[in-house]
MIZAZA-345054 format. One record per residue (C-alpha): residue number from 1; x, y, z. Coordinates in Angstrom, 2 decimals, padded with zeros to 5 digits, m for minus. Layout:
// residues N
seq=NUM | X=X | Y=Y | Z=Z
...
END
This chain:
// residues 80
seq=1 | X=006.05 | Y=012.53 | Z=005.62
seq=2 | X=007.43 | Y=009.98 | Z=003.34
seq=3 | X=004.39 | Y=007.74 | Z=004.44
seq=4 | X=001.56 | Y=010.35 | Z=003.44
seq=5 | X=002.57 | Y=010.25 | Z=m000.26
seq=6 | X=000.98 | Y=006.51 | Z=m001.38
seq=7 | X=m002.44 | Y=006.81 | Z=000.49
seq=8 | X=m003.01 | Y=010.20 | Z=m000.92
seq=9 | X=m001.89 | Y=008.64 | Z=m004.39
seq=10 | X=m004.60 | Y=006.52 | Z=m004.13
seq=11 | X=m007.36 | Y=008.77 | Z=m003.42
seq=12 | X=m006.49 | Y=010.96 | Z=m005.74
seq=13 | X=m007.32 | Y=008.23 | Z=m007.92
seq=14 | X=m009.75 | Y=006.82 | Z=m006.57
seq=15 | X=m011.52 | Y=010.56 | Z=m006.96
seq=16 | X=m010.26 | Y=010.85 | Z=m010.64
seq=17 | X=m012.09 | Y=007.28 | Z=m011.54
seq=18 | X=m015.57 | Y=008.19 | Z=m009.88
seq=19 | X=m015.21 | Y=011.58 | Z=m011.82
seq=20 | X=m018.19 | Y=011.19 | Z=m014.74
seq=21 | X=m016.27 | Y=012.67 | Z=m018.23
seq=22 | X=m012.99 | Y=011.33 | Z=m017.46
seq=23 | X=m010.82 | Y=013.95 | Z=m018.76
seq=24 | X=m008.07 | Y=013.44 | Z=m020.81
seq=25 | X=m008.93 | Y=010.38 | Z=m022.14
seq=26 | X=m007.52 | Y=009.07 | Z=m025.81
seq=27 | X=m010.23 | Y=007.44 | Z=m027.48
seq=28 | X=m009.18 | Y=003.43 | Z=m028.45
seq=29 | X=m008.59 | Y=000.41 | Z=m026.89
seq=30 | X=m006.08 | Y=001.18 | Z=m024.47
seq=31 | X=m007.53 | Y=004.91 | Z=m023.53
seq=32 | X=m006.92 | Y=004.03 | Z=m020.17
seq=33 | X=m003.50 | Y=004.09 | Z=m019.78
seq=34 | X=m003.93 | Y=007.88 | Z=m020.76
seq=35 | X=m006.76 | Y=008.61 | Z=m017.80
seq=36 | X=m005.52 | Y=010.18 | Z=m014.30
seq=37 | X=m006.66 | Y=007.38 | Z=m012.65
seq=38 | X=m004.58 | Y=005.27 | Z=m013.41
seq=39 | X=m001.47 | Y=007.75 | Z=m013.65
seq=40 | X=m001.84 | Y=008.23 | Z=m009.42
seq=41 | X=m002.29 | Y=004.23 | Z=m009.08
seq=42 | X=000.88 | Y=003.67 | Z=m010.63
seq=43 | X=002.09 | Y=006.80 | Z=m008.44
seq=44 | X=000.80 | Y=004.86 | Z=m005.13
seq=45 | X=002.50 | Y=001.57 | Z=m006.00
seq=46 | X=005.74 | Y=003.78 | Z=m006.89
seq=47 | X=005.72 | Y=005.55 | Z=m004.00
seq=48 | X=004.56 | Y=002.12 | Z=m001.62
seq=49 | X=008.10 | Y=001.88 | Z=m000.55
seq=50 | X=008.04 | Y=002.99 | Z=003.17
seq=51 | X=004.94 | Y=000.99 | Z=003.49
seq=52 | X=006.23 | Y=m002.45 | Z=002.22
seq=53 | X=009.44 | Y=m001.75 | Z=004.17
seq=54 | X=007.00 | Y=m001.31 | Z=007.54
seq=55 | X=005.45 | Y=m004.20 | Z=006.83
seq=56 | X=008.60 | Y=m006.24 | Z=005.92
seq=57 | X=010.03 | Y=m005.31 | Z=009.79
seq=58 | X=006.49 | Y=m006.11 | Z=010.77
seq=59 | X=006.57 | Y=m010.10 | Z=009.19
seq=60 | X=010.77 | Y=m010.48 | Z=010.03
seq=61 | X=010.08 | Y=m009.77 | Z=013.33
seq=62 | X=006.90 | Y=m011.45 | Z=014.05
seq=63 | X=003.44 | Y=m010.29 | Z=014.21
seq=64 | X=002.22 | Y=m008.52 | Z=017.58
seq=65 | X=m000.71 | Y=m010.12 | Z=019.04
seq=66 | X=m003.97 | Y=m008.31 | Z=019.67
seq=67 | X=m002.60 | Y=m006.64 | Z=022.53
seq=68 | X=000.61 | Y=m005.20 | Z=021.04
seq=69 | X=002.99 | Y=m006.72 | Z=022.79
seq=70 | X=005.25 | Y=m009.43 | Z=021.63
seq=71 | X=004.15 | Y=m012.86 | Z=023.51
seq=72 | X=006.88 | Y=m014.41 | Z=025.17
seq=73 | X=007.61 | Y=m017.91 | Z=024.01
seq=74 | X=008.83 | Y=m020.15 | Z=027.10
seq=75 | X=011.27 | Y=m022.75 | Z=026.35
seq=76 | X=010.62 | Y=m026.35 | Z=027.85
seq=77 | X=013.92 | Y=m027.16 | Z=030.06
seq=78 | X=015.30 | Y=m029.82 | Z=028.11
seq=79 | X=016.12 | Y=m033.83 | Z=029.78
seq=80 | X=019.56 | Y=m034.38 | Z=030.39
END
């Protein structure tokens, strides 16, 4: 569950900028900071926790190959 919350963040605002009227905008140069839009994209990138922890495992333990499995790196015997 604690995955679900940043991707549905982001739709949400994705949705709320293709909206024509934004709604509750303040007029002025930085109206936009008031706009739901960009309220859930800060949510997202709040809530982008689990994700970035995934994908830290993902890069500390190497990247899978296409398959999914791990390749095996073979070690050259070395000269005595």
């Amino acid at each position: 569950m604690e995955f679900a919350a940043a991707p549905i963040f982001l739709l949400m605002g994705f949705i709320a900028y293709l909206q024509p009227p934004p709604l509750c905008t303040a007029p002025g140069e930085f109206g936009f900071l008031s706009s739901m839009w960009f309220m859930y994209g800060v949510m997202s990138v709040v809530h982008a926790g689990p994700w970035l922890s995934l994908a830290w495992q993902q890069v500390k333990n190497g990247t899978p190959s296409r398959s999914g499995h791990k390749q095996d790196h073979v070690q050259k015997p070395s000269e005595p």
